[in-house]
N, C-alpha and C positions, 0 to 999 in steps of 0.2 A: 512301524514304530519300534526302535531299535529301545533294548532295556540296559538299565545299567544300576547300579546302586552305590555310586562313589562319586561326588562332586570335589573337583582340585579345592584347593584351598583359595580363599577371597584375595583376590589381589589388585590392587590399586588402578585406575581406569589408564588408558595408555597414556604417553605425555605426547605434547602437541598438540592438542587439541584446544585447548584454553589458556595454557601455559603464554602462550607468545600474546595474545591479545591483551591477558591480564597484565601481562611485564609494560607493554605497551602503554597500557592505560595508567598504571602506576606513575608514569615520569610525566601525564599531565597534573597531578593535585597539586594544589597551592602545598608552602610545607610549611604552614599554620593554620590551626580554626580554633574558632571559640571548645570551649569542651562543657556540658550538659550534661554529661551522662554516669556513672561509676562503672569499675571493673564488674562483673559478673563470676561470682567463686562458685562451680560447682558443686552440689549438695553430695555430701558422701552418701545420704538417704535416699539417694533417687531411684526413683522405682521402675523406672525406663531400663530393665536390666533382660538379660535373657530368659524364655521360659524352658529353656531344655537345648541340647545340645542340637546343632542341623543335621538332618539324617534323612534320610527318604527313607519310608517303611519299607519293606519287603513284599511287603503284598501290594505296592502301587508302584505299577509300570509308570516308567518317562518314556514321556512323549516330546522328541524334539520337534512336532513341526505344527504349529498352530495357524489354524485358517485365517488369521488376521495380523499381515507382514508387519516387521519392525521399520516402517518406512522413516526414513533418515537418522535413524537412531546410529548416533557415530561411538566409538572407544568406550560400550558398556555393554560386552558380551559377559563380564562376568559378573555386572551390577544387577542387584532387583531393580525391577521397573514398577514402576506406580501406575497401574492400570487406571484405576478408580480417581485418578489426581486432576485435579484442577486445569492442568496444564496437558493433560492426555489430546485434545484437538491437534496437537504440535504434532505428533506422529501419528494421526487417523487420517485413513480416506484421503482428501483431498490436500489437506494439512493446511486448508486455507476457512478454517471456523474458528469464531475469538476464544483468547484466553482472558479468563475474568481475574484481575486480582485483585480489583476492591479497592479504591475505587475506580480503577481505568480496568481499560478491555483490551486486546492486543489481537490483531488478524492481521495475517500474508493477504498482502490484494492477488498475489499472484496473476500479474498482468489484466485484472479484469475481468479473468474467468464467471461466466454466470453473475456477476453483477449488477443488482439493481438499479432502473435509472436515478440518474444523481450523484451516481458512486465513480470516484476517477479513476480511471484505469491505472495501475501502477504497478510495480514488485518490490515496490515496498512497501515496511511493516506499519500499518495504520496501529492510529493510537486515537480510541473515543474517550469522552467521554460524556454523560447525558446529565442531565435536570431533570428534576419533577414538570418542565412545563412539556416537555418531550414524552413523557409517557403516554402509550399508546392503551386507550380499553375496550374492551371485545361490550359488548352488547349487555343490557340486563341492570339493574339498582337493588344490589350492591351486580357490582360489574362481574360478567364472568372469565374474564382474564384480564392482566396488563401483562405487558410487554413493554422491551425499551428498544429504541429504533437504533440502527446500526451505524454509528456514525464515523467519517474520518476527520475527526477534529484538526490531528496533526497528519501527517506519514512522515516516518525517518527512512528517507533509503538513499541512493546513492546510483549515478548514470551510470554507471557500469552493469547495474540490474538489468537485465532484460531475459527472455524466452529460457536462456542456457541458465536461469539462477535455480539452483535447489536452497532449499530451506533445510538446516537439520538441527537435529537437539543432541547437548552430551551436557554430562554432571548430572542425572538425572536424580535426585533428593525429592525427601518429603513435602519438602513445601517449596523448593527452586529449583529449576531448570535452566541451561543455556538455551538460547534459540540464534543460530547461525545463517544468515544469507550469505550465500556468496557462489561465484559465478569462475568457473575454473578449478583446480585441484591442488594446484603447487602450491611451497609453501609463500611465493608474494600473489597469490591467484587474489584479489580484490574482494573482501569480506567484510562483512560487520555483524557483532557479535549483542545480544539484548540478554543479561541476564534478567529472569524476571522470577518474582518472588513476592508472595502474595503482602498485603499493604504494603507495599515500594511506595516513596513516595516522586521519586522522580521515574519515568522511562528514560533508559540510559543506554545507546550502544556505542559499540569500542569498533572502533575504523580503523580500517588495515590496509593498507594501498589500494586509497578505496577515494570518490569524488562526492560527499556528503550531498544529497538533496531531500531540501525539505518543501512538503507539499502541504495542502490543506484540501478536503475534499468541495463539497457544495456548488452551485451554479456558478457564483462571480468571484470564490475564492479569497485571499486574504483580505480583510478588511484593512489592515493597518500594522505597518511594522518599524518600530522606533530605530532610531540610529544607536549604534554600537554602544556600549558603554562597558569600558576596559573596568576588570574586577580579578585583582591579580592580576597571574597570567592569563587568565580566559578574560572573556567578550559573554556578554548577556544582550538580549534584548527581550523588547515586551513584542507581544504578539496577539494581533487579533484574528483568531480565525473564523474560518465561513458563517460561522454562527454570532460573530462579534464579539466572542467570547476570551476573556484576558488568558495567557499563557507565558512563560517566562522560558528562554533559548538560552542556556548555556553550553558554549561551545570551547572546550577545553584542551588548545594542539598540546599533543607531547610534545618532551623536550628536544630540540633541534629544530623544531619542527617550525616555520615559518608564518605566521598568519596574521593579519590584523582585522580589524574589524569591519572594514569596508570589502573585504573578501567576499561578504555575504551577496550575493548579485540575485537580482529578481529578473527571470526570464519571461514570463509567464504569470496570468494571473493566480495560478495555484500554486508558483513553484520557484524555490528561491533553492540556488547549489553554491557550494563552496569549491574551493580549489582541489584540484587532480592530484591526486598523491596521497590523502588527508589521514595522518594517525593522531589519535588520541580519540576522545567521548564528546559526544552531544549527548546535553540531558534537554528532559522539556517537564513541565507542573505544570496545571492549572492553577491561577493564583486569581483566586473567585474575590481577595479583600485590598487591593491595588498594593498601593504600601506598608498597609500592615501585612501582609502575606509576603511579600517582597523582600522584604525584613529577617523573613523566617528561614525561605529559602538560599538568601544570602549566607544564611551564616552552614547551609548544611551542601550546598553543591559541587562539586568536584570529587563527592562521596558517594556511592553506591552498595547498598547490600547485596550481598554473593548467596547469602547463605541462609538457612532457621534452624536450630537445632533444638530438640524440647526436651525438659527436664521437671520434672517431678515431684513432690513429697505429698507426704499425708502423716500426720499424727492424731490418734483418736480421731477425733470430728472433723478437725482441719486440715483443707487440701489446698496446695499450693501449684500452679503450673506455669513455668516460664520459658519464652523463647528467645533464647542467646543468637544475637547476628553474628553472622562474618561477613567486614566491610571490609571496602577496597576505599583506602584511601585516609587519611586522619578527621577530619569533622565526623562531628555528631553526626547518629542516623536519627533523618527523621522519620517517624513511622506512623502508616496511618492505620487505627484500632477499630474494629464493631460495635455497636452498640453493645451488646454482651460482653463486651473485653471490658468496656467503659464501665460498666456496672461493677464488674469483678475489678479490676486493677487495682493495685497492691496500693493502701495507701503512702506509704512512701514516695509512689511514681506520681499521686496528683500534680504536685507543681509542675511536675513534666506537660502537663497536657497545654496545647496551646488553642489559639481562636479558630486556626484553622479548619474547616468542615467539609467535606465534599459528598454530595449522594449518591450510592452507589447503588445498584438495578434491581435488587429484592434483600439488601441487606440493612435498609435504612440509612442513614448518616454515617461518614465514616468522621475520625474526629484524628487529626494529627499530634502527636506525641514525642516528644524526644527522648532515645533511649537506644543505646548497644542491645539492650535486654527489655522484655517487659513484661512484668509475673503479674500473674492473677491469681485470686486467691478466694477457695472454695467454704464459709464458713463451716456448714451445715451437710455433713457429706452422711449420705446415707448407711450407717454401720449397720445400724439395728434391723434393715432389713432383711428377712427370710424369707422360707419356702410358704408361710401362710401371711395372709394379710395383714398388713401394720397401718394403722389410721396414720395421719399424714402429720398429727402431733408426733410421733412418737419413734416416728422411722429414720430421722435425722438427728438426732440428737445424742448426748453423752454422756445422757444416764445408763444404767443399769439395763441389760438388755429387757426390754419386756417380755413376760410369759405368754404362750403362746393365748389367744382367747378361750376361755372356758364358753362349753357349749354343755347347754344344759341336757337331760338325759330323755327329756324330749324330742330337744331336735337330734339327737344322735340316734334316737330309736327311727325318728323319721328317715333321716340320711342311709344307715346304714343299707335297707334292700335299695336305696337309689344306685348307694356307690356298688353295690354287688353287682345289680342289673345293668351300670356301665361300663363296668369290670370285664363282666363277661361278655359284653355285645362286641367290646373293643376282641375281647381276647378272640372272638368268631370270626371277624371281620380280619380281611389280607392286609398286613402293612400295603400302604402305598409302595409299588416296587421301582416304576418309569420317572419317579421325580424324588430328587432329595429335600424338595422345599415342602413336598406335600408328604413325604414319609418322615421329616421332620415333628412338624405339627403333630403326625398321629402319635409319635411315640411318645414325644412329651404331655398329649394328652393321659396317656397311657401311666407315665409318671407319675403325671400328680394325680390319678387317680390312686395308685397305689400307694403314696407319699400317705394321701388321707386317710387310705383303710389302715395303713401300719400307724400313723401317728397321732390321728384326731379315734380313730374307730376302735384302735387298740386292736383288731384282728388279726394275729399273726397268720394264723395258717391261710388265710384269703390274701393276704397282702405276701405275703412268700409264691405264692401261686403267680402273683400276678406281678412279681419281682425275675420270676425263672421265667416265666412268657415275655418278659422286657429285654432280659438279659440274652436271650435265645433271638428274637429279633434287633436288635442292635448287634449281636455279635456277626450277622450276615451282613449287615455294611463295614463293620469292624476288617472283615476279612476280604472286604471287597467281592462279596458276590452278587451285588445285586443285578440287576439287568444292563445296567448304564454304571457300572465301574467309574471309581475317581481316579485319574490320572495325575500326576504328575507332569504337568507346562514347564519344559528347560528353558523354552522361549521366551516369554512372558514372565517367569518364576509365582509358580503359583499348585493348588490342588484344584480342579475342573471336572467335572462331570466329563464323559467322554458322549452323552448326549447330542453335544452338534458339532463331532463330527460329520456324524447323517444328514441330522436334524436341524441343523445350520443355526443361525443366533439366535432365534427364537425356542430353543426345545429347553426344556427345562426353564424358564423364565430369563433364558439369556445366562446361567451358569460356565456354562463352556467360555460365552466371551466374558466372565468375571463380572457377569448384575448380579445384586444378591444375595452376594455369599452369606452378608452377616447376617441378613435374614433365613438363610437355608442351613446354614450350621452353627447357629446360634442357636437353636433348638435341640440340635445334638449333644450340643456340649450342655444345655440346661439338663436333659434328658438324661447325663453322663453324671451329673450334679446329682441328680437324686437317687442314682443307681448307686455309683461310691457312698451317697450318705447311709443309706439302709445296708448296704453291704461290702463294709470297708475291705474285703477281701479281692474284691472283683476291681477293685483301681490296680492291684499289685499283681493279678491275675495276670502270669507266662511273662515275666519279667515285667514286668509294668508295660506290657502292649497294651492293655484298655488307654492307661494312661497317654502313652505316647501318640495312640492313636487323637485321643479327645486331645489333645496338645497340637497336635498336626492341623486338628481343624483350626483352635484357636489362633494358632500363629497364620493362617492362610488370612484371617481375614483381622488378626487384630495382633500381629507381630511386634513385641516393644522392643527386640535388639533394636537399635538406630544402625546399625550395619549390617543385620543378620544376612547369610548366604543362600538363602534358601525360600522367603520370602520378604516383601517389603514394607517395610515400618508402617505399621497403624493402615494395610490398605483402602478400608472401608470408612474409617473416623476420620475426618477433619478435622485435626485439633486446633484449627485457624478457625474454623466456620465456625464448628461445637455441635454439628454433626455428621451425618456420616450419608455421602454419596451411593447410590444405589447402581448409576450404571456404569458399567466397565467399558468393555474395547469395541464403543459405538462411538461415531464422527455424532456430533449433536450441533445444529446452529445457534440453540437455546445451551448449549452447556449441560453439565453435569444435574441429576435430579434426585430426589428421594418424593415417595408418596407415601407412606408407613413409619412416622415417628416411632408409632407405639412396637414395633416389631425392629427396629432402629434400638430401644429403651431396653427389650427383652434381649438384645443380644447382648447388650453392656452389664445386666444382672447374671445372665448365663455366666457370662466369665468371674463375674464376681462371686455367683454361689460356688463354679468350681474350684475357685482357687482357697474358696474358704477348705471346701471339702478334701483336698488332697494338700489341706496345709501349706499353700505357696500364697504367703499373706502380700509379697509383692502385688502380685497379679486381683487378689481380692482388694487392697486398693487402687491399683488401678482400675477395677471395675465401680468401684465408689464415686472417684475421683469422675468419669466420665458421665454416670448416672448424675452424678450434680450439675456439670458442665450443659447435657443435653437437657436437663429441666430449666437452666437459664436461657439456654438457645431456643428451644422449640418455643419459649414464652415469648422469646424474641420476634422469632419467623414465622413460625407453624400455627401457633395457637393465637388467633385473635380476638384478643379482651377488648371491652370499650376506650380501657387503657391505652389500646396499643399506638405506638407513633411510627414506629418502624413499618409498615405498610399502608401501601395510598388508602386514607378514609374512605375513597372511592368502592375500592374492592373489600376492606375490614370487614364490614359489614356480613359478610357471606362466615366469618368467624374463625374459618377456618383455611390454613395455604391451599388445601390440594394437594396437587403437585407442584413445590418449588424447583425451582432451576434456577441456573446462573442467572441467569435476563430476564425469565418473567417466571407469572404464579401463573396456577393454572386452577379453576373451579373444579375440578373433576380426577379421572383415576384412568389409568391405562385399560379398565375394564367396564365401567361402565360411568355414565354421567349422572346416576337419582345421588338425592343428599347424604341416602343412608351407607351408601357404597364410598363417597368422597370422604365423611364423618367416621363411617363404621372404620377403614382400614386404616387409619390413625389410630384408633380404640384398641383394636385387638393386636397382641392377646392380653384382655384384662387381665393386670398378674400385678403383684406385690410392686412394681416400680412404676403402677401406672399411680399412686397414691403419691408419687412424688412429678411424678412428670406434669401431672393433668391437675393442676391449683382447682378448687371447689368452685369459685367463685366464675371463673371461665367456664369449667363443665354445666351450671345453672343457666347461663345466658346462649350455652350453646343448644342445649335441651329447651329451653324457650323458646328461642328462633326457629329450628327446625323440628322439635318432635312432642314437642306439648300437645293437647288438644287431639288423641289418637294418632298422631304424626308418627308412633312408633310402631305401629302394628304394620309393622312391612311382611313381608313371606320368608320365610326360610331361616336359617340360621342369622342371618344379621339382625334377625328380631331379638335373638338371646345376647348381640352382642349390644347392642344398647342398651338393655336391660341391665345387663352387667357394670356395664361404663355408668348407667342413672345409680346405681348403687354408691358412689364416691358423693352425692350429692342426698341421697336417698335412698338408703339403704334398708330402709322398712317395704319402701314399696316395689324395691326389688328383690327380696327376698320375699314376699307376696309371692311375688310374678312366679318366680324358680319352684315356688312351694307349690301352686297349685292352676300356675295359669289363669291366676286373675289380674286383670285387668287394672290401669292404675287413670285415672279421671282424667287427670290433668299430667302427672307426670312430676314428681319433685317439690309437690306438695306440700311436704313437711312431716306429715301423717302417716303415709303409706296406705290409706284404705283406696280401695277401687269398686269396681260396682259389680263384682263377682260373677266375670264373664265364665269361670270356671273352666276346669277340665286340661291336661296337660297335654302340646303336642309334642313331641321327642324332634319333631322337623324346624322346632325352632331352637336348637342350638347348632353350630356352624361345627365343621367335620375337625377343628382345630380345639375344641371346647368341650367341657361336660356341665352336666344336669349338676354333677356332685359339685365340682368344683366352683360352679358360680352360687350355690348353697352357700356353702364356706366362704365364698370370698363376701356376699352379702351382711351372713352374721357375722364374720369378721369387720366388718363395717360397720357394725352398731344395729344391725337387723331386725335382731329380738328387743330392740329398742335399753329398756334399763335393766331389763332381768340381770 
């Protein structure tokens, strides 16, 4: 692994690549359309701004050659690539697993390879989409998974596809991708181009001396296809495919180009081609409402979105976020939103929203919109929160920051030998060395132990003690000596654990192929958070290298240059979805997943408390700004109330996602299947943003379902982490629990009494947690009841 420490300057991806298809497709749009929408003016406030200049630190060797190839990745050797993206299946593995963008899916049949029966053999790019009556459920009331079955509603390809097609991707952006089939090299070699970009509301590819065919997957294949009907210069028709299900064909030749609408010929019962030569776009929609749907998409076809770009602001309380399209073509975009977008959208854009609805495979309904742009807007953004706990009145709002809680000089006398005794067990015990997600954890526990003794304890010489044992461990990852060094990926652009090289995708929790991150150095940077707050010397310490270092983490996994050189924009957050993707550069048939909201939550407050702390108030609202976003979202997906509509009633019941993914939820956890494992890793780490994440009202019904009635006295640490989470709901009788290991009846009571099982085990808090801390976070909750 050859080093270097100078990266060229950014330069624009090569041309030809996109250039000639886009030129191409521009001379099919009609050249008028209705207009719907207003210009979009850039906020001079926008907080999407750089966090620090690109540099690769000194102490962290590049590594040009990563174990997992840039397969057809074309003209973006010197773009970041978005590991963690939605669209990542396009260059994994086999490069033949769907892209989800809500509401359609998008998969290379690639001839057939390993497909299931039913599925039509082809090389071209299928386009599903499914129904609630299609949902697939694993066993159990409430069910222990759904899943959505793999369908090929439509496929766009073209007879020239066969054996010799590769598939590639260039323009590779935050939220769009190009995706290229084509068969040859030259520049007339027979291609067609799909830009795709998450709520698109039509699949649209751009044909290059290329013979359009369009297919339909299922046993008997199309059901029914209407005769031409000229609209401009393009040809629509209606379409019913395998499913019987209505869809809308707009076929739009460029200019010169010859076509009419009897061109459409059916060869076959699944398969209908156009004429040999063919330039311009085929789009296709699902139009679920006949002529009211019809209507909609007449007035936006011959137009397709290229592009998302996202912009920002936050003043005091209120945070605003919007994504600016770039289209191809003059009509309106129409665009389909989440139910979380729905909720938030700006009121101004109401009138925009039309009838249209489509459902899409764990995000609930999507709901179509007309808009170039569409902002959403955060009322209630988290300011007031800090390093100790804020009741959930009081952490959002625009009052006066609140004082910290006063603790009376009982429980301080109580506290005090706890937090010494885990003061010093921590200080005895090895940091984790072999993993950064597990030496994470300890040091931040390590932190807010010391946070408490210098701020709630008042003990300086014990909290300095135990400030220079922090700052002494931290400074050995700082300078990269740990056993598994972080590297610098020139490949990928990214910071990795050098873990699997050896130790292949699994070592470190998958860090090397980019699972993670934000959960493995979102702990560092919190950790980095409370060492600058008690010791504002140590951020400026040897030119600001603490600094640059804890920057290096943050931009690896939450980068806001939208161009930056050195890693790529927001790689871990979804600011489409509203949260944030856990695994990295794994082929998935299910898609993309997270199982850890609440470590998801903590990594968005880590940036927020640092940026508070080294004065970069950009950055500190963008950790706001996201901490509101994923309390809307997780309400949406993750957490399920009786409320909830966005997942099948079927599986609701169970309360909680799991593990989500693109396609299905899952009951359970990468590591174990009990409730308290599926539950508890949501939960932790109870901290200051779990008061905003986790609404009262869902945390009661979830603690009733599964852990009322003794349900919580499980073994080992995940005992303390319920116990902690019951605290948001009942905070008497989990400060009971922390104070003396008694026992609580029922659980959430209202009272906090128990039937005083007594006696503390230190084996019920979990190796990420302390005794002290979940003290404080209890009476911080109202513990001591009204004293």
């Amino acid at each position: 692994m050859g080093q270097h420490h100078s990266h060229p300057k950014p330069t624009s991806p090569k041309s030809g690549s996109t250039g000639t298809w886009k030129t191409t497709a521009l001379s099919s749009f009609r050249p008028t359309a209705p207009s719907k929408t207003t210009a979009f003016a850039m906020p001079t406030d926008n907080i999407f701004v750089p966090i620090q200049e690109d540099n690769i630190l000194s102490q962290i060797p590049i590594s040009h050659q990563h174990p997992v190839p840039r397969t057809g990745i074309e003209d973006d050797d010197l773009r970041t690539l978005h590991t963690n993206s939605f669209y990542a299946n396009a260059f994994l593995g086999e490069q033949n697993q769907p892209i989800w963008t809500h509401p359609y899916y998008l998969w290379w049949g690639k001839g057939g390879k390993r497909a299931p029966d039913g599925i039509l053999a082809t090389w071209g790019m299928c386009v599903g989409h499914g129904e609630t009556a299609d949902v697939i459920y694993g066993p159990g009331d409430p069910a222990a998974w759904f899943s959505n079955p793999r369908k090929q509603s439509l496929i766009l390809g073209a007879r020239e596809l066969d054996a010799q097609t590769i598939l590639t991707t260039d323009t590779h952006l935050p939220f769009s991708v190009n995706i290229n089939l084509k068969r040859g090299t030259t520049a007339d070699s027979p291609k067609m181009t799909i830009p795709v970009v998450q709520g698109m509301s039509f699949v649209t590819a751009g044909y290059r001396n290329a013979s359009p065919m369009i297919q339909t997957g299922g046993k008997n294949g199309f059901k029914d296809i209407s005769a031409p009907i000229m609209i401009g210069r393009s040809f629509k028709y209606r379409i019913k495919d395998c499913d019987s299900r209505d869809w809308l064909l707009y076929v739009n030749p460029a200019a010169g180009v010859a076509y009419d609408g009897t061109m459409l010929t059916r060869i076959d019962p699944h398969t209908f081609i156009l004429p040999s030569g063919f330039r311009g776009t085929i789009q296709i929609a699902k139009s679920p409402l006949g002529a009211e749907t019809e209507v909609l998409y007449d007035q936006a076809y011959g137009t397709f979105v290229a592009e998302a770009q996202l912009f920002a602001t936050a003043t005091e309380a209120k945070g605003t976020y919007t994504f600016n399209y770039t289209k191809i073509g003059p009509a309106p975009l129409l665009m389909f939103a989440l139910p979380h977008h729905i909720q938030s959208l700006d009121p101004d854009l109401k009138p925009n929203i039309t009838k249209l609805q489509l459902q899409t495979t764990t995000k609930g309904i999507a709901t179509a919109i007309w808009g170039d742009h569409l902002t959403f807007v955060e009322p209630s953004l988290p300011i007031n929160m800090s390093f100790t706990p804020t009741p959930p009145a009081t952490s959002s709002t625009t009052s006066p920051t609140p004082k910290a809680p006063r603790y009376p000089s009982d429980f301080l006398a109580l506290l005090a030998p706890i937090a010494e005794r885990d003061l010093r067990r921590c200080m005895a015990e090895e940091i984790p060395q072999e993993s950064m997600y597990y030496a994470g954890k300890v040091l931040s526990k390590l932190a807010t132990i010391t946070y408490i003794i210098h701020e709630i304890l008042s003990n300086t010489p014990l909290a300095t003690l135990g400030l220079r044992f922090l700052q002494t461990a931290l400074d050995k990852f700082i300078q990269n000596k740990q056993p598994h060094p972080l590297y610098y990926d020139d490949s990928w652009k990214g910071c990795i654990s050098n873990a699997g090289f050896t130790g292949g995708p699994g070592a470190d929790f998958g860090n090397t192929w980019y699972n993670d991150h934000h959960f493995h150095y979102g702990y560092f940077v919190y950790t980095a958070a409370v060492v600058g707050l008690l010791d504002p010397e140590w951020v400026r310490k040897g030119d600001g290298g603490n600094r640059q270092w804890v920057n290096m983490l943050v931009k690896d996994y939450s980068e806001s240059e939208y161009k930056g050189r050195d890693y790529p924009f927001q790689r871990s957050f979804d600011w489409w979805c509203g949260h944030s993707w856990a695994k990295g550069l794994l082929e998935s048939a299910d898609g993309k997943d997270q199982e850890s909201t609440g470590e998801d939550g903590f990594s968005a407050f880590a940036i927020k408390m640092w940026g508070k702390v080294i004065g970069d108030a950009n950055m500190e609202k963008r950790g706001n700004l996201q901490l509101a976003v994923q309390a809307r979202s997780f309400n949406a997906y993750f957490y399920l109330a009786s409320t909830n509509i966005n997942q099948p009633a079927r599986y609701a019941g169970n309360k909680i996602a799991g593990i989500l993914f693109e396609n299905k939820v899952d009951y359970a956890t990468y590591f174990g299947a009990l409730p308290h494992l599926i539950h508890g890793i949501h939960m932790l780490p109870p901290s200051p943003p779990s008061t905003l994440l986790r609404p009262r009202p869902w945390v009661q019904e979830e603690w009733s379902a599964h852990f009322s009635n003794d349900r919580w006295k499980v073994e080992g640490g995940w005992r303390g982490i319920l116990m902690a989470n019951l605290a948001l709901v009942d905070a008497k009788a989990s400060f009971k629990f922390f104070r003396d290991g008694a026992a609580v009846e029922e659980g959430a009571d209202g009272d906090g009494d128990g039937d005083g099982e007594g006696g503390w085990d230190e084996r019920w808090v979990d190796g990420g947690g302390s005794r002290t801390w979940y003290l404080v976070w209890a009476v911080g909750l109202g513990g001591l009841g009204g004293r």
